[in-house]
Structures are given as C-alpha cells and as structure tokens.
N, C-alpha and C positions, 0 to 999 in steps of 0.2 A: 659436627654441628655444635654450635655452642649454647653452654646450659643456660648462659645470662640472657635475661628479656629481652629482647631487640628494643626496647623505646622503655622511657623512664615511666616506671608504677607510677608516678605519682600521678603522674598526667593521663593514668588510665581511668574510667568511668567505673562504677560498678558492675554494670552489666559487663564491659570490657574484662575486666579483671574476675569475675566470674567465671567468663567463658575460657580464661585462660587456667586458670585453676582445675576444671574439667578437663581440657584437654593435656594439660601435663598426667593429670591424675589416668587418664586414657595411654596417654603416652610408658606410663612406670609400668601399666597392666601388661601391655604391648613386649614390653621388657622382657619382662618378669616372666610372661606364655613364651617366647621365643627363646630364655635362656638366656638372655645377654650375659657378659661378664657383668664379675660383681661390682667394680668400681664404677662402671658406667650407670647400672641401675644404682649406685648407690649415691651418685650424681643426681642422676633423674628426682630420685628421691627427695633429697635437699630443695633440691629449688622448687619439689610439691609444697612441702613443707614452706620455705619461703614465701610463695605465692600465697597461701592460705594467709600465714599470718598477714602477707600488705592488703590480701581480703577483711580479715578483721578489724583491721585498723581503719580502714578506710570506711568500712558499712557497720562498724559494731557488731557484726553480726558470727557467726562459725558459718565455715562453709557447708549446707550441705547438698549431695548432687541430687539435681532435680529440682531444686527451689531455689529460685532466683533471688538476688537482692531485693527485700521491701520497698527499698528507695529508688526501683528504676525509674516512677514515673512521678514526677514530684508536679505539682502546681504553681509552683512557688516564683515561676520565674528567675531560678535561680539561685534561691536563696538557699540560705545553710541551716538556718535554724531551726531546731527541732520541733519547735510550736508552730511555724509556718506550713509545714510538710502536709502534704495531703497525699494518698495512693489509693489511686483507683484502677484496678483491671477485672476482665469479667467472672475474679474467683475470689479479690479480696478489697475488703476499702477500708481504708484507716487513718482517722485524723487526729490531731492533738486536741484538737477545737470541739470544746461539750456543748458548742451550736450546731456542729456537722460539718459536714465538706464545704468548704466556700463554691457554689454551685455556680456564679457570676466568674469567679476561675476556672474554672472546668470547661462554661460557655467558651473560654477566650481559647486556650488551651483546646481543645476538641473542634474548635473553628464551628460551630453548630449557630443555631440565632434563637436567641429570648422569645419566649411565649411574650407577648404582649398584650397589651389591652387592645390596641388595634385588630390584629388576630383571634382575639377572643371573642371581640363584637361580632370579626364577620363570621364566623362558625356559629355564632347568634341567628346570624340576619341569613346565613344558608339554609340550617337544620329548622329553624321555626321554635327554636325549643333553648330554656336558661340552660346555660351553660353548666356541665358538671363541677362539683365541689371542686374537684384536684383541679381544676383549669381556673377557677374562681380564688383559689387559692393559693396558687403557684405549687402545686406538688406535681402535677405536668407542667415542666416549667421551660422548655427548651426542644428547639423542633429543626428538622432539616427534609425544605420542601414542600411544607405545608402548606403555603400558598399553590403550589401547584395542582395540588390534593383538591383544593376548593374551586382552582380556577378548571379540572376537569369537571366536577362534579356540579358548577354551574352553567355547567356546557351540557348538561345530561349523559355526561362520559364514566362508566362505572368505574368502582376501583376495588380493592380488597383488602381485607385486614389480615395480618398474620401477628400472632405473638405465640411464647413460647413461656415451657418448663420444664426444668432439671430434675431430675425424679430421684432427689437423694435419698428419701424419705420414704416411709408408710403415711404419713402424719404432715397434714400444710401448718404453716402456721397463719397468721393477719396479714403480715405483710407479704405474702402470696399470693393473698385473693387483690391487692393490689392494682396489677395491668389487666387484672380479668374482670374486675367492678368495672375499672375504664373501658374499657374493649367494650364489654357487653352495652355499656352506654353509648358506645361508635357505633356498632352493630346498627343501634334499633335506630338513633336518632338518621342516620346514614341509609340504612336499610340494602346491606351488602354482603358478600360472602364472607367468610370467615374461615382458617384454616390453622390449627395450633398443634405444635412440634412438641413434642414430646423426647427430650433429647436420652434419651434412658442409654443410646452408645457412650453419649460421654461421662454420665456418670461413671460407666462401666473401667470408661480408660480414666478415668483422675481419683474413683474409689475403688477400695475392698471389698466391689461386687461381684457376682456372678452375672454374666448375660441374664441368666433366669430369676434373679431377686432385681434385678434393673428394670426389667420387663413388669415383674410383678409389683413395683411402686409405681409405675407407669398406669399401670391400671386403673390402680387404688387410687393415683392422683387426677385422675381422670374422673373419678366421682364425686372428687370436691370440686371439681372446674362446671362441671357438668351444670350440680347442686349449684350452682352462681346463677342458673336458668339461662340458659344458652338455647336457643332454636335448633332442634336435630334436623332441620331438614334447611339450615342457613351455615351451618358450621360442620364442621369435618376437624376430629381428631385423631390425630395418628403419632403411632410410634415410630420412632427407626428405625429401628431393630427389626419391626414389624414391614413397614411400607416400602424400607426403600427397595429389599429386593422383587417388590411387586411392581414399581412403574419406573417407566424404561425413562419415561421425562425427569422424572425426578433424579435419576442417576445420571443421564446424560448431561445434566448440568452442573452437578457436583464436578462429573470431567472436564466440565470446559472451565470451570472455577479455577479449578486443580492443576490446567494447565496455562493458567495465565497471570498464576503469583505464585514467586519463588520462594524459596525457605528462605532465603535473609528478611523477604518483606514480614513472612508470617514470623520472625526473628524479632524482626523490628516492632511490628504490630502486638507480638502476645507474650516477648520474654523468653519464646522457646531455645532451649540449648542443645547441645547434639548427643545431652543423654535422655532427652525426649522418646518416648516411643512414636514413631511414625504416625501411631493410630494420632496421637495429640494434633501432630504436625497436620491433619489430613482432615482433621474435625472441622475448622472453620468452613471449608466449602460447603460442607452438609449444612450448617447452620445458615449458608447464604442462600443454600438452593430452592428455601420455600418462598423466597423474595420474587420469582419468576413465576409467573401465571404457566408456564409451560412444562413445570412439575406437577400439577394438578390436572392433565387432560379430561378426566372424567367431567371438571366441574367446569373447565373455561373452555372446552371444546376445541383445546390445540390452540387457542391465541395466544401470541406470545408478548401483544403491546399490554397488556393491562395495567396498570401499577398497582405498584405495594405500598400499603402504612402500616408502620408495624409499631405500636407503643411496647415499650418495654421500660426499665430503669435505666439509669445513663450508662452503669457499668456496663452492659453491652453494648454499646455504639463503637468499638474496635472491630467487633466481627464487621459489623455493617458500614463501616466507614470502607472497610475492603472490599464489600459488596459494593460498594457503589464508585468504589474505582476500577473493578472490573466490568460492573455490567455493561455497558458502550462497547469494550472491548469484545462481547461477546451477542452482543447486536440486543440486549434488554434491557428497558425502564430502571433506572436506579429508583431503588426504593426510597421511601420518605420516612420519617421518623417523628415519631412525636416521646420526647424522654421524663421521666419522674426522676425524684430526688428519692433518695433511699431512705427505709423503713428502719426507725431507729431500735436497734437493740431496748431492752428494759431495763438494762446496767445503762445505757446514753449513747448518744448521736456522733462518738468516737467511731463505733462500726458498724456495721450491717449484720441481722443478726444470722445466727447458726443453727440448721435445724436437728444438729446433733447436743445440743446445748435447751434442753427441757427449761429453762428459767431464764432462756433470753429472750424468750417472746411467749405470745397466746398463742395456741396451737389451736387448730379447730375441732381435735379431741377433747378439749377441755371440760373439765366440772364448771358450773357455778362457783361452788369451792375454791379450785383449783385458781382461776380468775382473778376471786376477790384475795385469795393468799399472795399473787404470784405478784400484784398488784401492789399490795400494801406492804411488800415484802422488799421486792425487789425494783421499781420501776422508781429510776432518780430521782428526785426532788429538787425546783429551783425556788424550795420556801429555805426560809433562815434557819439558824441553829436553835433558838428558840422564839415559842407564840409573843412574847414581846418584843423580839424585833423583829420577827416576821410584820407583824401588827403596825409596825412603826416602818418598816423600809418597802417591805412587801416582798410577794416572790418575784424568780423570774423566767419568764413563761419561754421566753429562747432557749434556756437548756432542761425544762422543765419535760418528761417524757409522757407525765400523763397528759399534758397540753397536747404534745406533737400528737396523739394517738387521737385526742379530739379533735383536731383537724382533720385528719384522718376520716373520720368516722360519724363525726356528729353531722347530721346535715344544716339543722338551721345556724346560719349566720349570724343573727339576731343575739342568738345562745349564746354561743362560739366568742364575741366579742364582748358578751355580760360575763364572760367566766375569765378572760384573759384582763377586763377593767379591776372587776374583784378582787382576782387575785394579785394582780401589779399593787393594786393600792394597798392590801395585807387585808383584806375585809374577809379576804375566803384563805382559809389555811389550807396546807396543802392533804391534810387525810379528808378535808371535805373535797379537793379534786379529784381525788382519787375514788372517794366515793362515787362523783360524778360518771366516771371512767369506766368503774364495776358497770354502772347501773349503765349503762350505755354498751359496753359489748356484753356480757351477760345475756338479753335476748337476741342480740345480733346473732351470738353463736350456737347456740339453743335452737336458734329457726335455721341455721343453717345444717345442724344434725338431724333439724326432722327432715329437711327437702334433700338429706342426703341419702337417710336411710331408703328414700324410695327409691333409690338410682340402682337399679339392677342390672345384673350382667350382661342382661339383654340389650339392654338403652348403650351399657356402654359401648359393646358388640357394633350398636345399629350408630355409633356417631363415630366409630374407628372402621366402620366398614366403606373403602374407594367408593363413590356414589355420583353422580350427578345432582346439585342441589336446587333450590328455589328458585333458578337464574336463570337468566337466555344469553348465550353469549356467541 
C-alpha cells in the first residue's frame, strides 16, 4: 500500500485532513502493537508527521486527537478571511465580530426562519398577553415551525415544552437562567406541560467527571431552575443518569433514533472522528429523545402525536435539526424550535461564556460585591478612550456589554432606549452604565438566592420524581 495521500492535500477540507491525520496516527499505533518492520513503521511515521504539518498549515492550528479543526463550520459563505469567520457548534462559538455572531447568517446557514413582527403579533393575539422582552427584542430571534405551534394551539390542540441543561457546574451563571426565564414565560402564558433534561451523561463523556459529581451538579442545578418558579405539578425534571434506566419509552426511542442515523451523518452533523468514544457518538439520540411525547408516558398517557417546542440557544439546533429529519422516519411530530442569540461573555460578544471561568460572567452565587467588582472590572466597554471624546463622539452600545446584559434584563423599554440615546450621544459615560447594570442585577440575584434557599431536597425529590401532571391527555 502506498504511504502517499491518494488525492492532493491541498484540495482536502479541514475536517478531511483531520480525519486523516487520526487515522494514520491510528495506523503507526496498528504498526507499532503488531511489530511491523522498522522501515515500514518508519514510513508510516513520516507521512504522520507530513499530514500534521499540511494540517497546520492549512487550520493554523497543531493537531490534537479529539478536537476537531475550529474552522469546520464557518458562516461565511465561503469566505477566507479571518474577520469574517463565525463557529458555532453545540460546545463552542467564536467570532472575530465585538457585535457577536452575525445571527441573519446563521438564519441563512441553519435554513431556520426569522422571528418576525408578524409572528410576534400573532403569539400576541393567541396568548392575550404583551409579548416577552427576548421576543420584543430579538434575543428569541429565530424559530422552525412555530406557525405550526400556534395553528395547533388555536385549534385547542395541546403541545409541550421541552428544554434543557448541561450540568458542568455546582454554580449557574445569567446567561443560564436565560431559556428558563423564557420557558417559564411559555409555560404560564400557554398553560402547558413542561419537561427539562438534565444532560449530567454528557457532561460525564466530554468532562473530568465522575457519574457521581455529574449527577451531583444535576441536582444543585435543579434548584436554581426550580428557584426561576416553575409549577411542580406542570413540569417534570429529570436526570439521565437517573431516568433513562426507569422508562422503557424514553429508551426505546433513543433506539429507534440510534437506528436510523449513521455515523457519517452524526460525522457530518457534530465533527465526530473515530477517536470519539462511542458514548459521544450515542449522545445525540438521548438529547432527541425528550422531543417525543412517548418518552414521558406517565404525563401523556402513551400518545405519541403531541408536539414539541423546545427554546433553547441556536447552538443547539444540530442535535434537533437530526431530530426532525428522523422523526417521520420513526412515525413522530418533528419538533419546533424557537432559538436565542447567545449570552455574551463580560470580556465581549466574541464568545459564549464559560462556567469554569469565575470572571466571564455573574454567577447566581454571587455577592453584591462580587457584581459590582466583576462589573466595573471586567465587562467591555463601547465608551471612548477618554470623557472628552466619549462626550463628543459617544459610546457604542453594539459592542457595548453592559448594554447587551440590559437588554437582557431590564424590562422597561422605555428605560432601555433612554440609556442606549444617552449613551450613543456621550451624555451618559460608560462607569454610569455600568452602574445602571450593578443596580439592575444586584437585586435580581439577591431575590434569586432567597427563592433558592427554600428549594429543598424534597421539592427537588418531588419535580424529578416520573408523575403524571396537571393534564388530561
């Protein structure tokens, strides 16, 4: 067999040229366990070596096994340039752009459809009730289905809500309570069940946890979710670690998931390479399987028409994009989606932040203190170099972090646009935004540690315990 590439490096992708790097490097180990002669694995060798370097050249980057090139999935349509580049997949997102991901490419790019004003109205003239902030503001800014969602719902056809969290953590931060502010806003204006994953397997397969410290932030994060005032007898949390070896529905659809997408699609879909562990490769069905009312029997009574709306951020619409090119396949409702734009780090709207990173965002541990330091400290600034040309040019409130976080969080509109005129024109400096900022989560977080402390292990016990809920189905 011969050591040279079959087809010219140059014209390989990164992903291509990754997966080939892996498997020579697979190939030399192959070698090397069986004993081969020395000049052959010393062959093999070379052209590992070879391939790495037309790897680096090509992605900037060293190869290392298990993490795939940054740039598999670019928005760019193409393009090359490093400022253009946007990457988004459900463990990383990274722009050049101190405004964020360009989210109107993403749209194009993910084939999903724009929140509109239209759509906003009629979720108005459904629910009877003004529309939530993030819908008012384009932070739910992108939906697949949603028409559908409303044309059941004004038929008096129920539907359900699902979202989810990754239990990296003892500790949430803001932009975690996120899909769960929204949610809970679905929930009551909707008046429907609810059911939230608790993904603590796959923290276990992508982190250096134990099943029992996965399980154990599972918990703990179950009592800030909780603390967000969730109905215990409208919603059901569960782990799956815990659940899935309890309901037979819930695992037989992981197998039918499991058996009707291959590894090149979940290849194609998630980046995976073939020094993956299995568990990786095996994870997206669990995460599609709470899309199906017939993982839940206790609450839908074995129906398996229902539909799903699941809000989440956009970085997850890969799992659910597979979801809903299986479900048909396997005789259920493709779910619907409604997606947020992501929660910007307090370094800027280059990435999403990290909850192993104490100073890239407010955590819901936080002091007062801690708040107004982390704040004034660390959270970007789009005022000038100095108060007179701030004063004279003004800030600017697109890469501005204490702005995006009062979008976020302030409610009144009214405010929201007196603080974004202000400061455009330089009238308001940016340590008075920031003050604004303090003074605005400071008791948000504060009210959220008292309604936390009262979450006891019983409530928690009694919304992770299989149940039948408020519903007739």
């Amino acid at each position: 067999m011969a050591d040279s590439p079959n087809c010219d490096l140059k014209s390989l992708s990164p992903l291509q040229l990754f997966e080939k790097v892996t498997e020579q490097g697979e190939k030399v180990r192959a070698l090397k366990a069986g004993k081969a002669p020395k000049d052959e694995i010393d062959a093999a060798v070379r052209m590992l070596l070879s391939l790495k370097l037309s790897y680096k050249t090509a992605t900037g980057q060293d190869y290392q096994a298990g993490l795939p090139p940054r740039d598999l999935t670019l928005i760019n349509n193409g393009t090359t340039k490093e400022e253009d580049e946007d990457f988004v997949d459900p463990w990383t997102v990274q722009t050049s752009n101190a405004k964020g991901v360009d989210y109107d490419k993403l749209i194009v790019r993910f084939g999903s459809s724009k929140i509109d004003t239209d759509l906003i109205n009629r979720i108005e003239r459904a629910t009877g009730q003004k529309p939530h902030r993030f819908l008012r503001r384009g932070i739910f800014f992108s939906h697949r289905d949603m028409d559908q969602i409303l044309d059941a719902y004004e038929n008096k056809k129920s539907f359900y809500l699902y979202t989810g969290r990754g239990p990296s953590s003892q500790a949430m931060h803001v932009g975690h309570l996120i899909p769960f502010i929204f949610t809970k806003w679905l929930q009551e204006v909707f008046d429907v069940p609810l059911v939230i994953q608790l993904t603590d397997d796959e923290k276990y397969l992508w982190k250096d946890l134990t099943t029992e410290k996965a399980y154990e932030y599972a918990k703990e994060n179950a009592k800030d979710i909780i603390a967000c005032g969730f109905d215990v007898n409208k919603t059901f949390i569960f782990s799956d670690l815990d659940y899935l070896g309890t309901s037979t529905g819930f695992y037989k659809n992981i197998v039918k998931v499991q058996k009707h997408v291959t590894f090149n699609q979940v290849k194609g879909i998630f980046g995976f390479t073939d020094s993956d562990c299995i568990g990786k490769i095996s994870f997206p069905a669990i995460q599609a399987a709470p899309s199906f009312s017939s993982s839940f029997p206790q609450i839908f009574n074995g129906k398996e028409n229902i539909q799903c709306l699941i809000p989440c951020a956009i970085d997850q619409d890969p799992y659910f994009r597979m979801t809903r090119d299986v479900a048909p396949r396997i005789g259920q409702p493709k779910p619907a989606l409604l997606h947020s734009v992501f929660f910007p780090a307090l370094q800027g709207a280059q990435t999403k932040m990290s909850a192993s990173d104490p100073n890239s965002s407010i955590f819901l541990t936080d002091t007062p203190k801690q708040i107004k330091t982390k704040i004034n400290k660390h959270a970007f600034s789009g005022g000038r170099d100095t108060i007179e040309e701030h004063r004279k040019y003004g800030g600017n409130c697109d890469v501005d972090v204490s702005f995006m976080y009062l979008t976020f969080f302030l409610e009144d509109d009214d405010r929201l646009e007196q603080l974004k005129q202000a400061y455009t024109s330089g009238e308001l400096l940016t340590g008075e935004l920031k003050k604004v900022l303090i003074e605005t989560l400071q008791p948000l977080i504060a009210a959220h540690q008292e309604r936390r402390k009262k979450v006891t292990d019983e409530m928690v016990k009694q919304f992770m315990t299989p149940r039948k809920l408020a519903f007739e189905f």
